[in-house]
C-alpha positions in Angstrom: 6.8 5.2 -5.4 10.4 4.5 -7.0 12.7 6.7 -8.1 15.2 5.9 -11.0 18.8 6.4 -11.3 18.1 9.7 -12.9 16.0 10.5 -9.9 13.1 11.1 -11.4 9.8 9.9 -9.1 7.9 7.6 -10.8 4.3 7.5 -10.6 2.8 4.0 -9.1 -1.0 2.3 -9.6 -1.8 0.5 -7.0 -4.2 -2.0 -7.9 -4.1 -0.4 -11.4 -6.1 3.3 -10.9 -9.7 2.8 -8.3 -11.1 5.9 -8.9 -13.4 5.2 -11.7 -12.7 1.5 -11.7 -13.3 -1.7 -10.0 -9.5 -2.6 -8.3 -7.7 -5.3 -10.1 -9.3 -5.2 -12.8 -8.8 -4.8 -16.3 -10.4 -1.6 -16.8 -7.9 -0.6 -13.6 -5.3 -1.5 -15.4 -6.4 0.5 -18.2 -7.2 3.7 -16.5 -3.9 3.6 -14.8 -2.1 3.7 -18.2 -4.6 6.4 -19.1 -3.6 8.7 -16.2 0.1 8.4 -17.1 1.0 5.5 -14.3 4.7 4.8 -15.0 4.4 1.1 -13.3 1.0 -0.7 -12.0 1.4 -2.9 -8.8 -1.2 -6.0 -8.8 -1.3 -9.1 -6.8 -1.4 -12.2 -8.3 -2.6 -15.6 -7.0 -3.6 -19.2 -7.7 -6.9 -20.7 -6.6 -7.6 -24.2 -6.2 -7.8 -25.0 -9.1 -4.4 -23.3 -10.1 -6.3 -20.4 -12.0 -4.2 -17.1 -11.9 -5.8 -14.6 -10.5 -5.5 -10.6 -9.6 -6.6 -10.7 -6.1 -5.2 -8.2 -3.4 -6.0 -10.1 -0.2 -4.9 -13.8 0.4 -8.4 -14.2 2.9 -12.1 -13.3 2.0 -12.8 -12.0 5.5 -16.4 -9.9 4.9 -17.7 -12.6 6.8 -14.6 -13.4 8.7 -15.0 -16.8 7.8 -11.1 -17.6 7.0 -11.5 -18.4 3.8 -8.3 -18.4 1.4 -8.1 -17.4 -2.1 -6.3 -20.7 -2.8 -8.7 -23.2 -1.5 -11.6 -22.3 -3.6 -12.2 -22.4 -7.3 -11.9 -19.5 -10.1 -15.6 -19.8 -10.4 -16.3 -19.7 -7.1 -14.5 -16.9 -6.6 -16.2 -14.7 -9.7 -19.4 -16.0 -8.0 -18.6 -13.7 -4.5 -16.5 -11.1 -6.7 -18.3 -10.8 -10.2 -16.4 -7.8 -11.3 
C-alpha cells in the first residue's frame, strides 16, 4: 500500500485481484479494477524470444529444475502455464 500526499491509503492489486482469477492475468487485471484497486502491481519480463510477458517469478522451480523465464520461448512458456 501507498499513501498520497493527501494521505489517503490507496488500495493495491497485487498480481491484479487472485481471488476469482488466475494471477497475472487479464481477467486479474480486470477484477482488480472491478473491486475498486486504485493501482495494480504486475511483473513484467522478456523470454527468449524477447516476448513481454506478465510473469511473477524470474525461475520455474515446480520441478526445481532452474529454469528462467528468459531462456525459454513465449510458447513454451503458455505450454507449462496455459492460463
Amino acid at each position: 500500500m501507498i499513501m498520497k500526499k493527501d494521505r489517503r491509503l490507496l488500495i493495491g492489486g497485487h498480481r491484479g485481484c487472485k481471488c476469482s482469477e488466475y494471477e497475472n492475468t487479464i481477467g486479474a487485471i480486470n477484477e482488480g479494477l472491478r473491486c475498486g484497486a486504485d493501482y495494480l502491481e504486475m511483473d513484467i519480463q522478456y523470454t527468449k524470444d524477447d516476448k513481454i510477458v506478465v510473469f511473477h517469478d524470474i525461475v520455474l522451480d515446480e520441478e526445481r529444475t532452474n529454469i528462467f523465464v528468459k531462456d525459454i520461448s513465449a510458447s513454451e512458456l503458455k505450454i507449462k502455464y496455459p492460463y
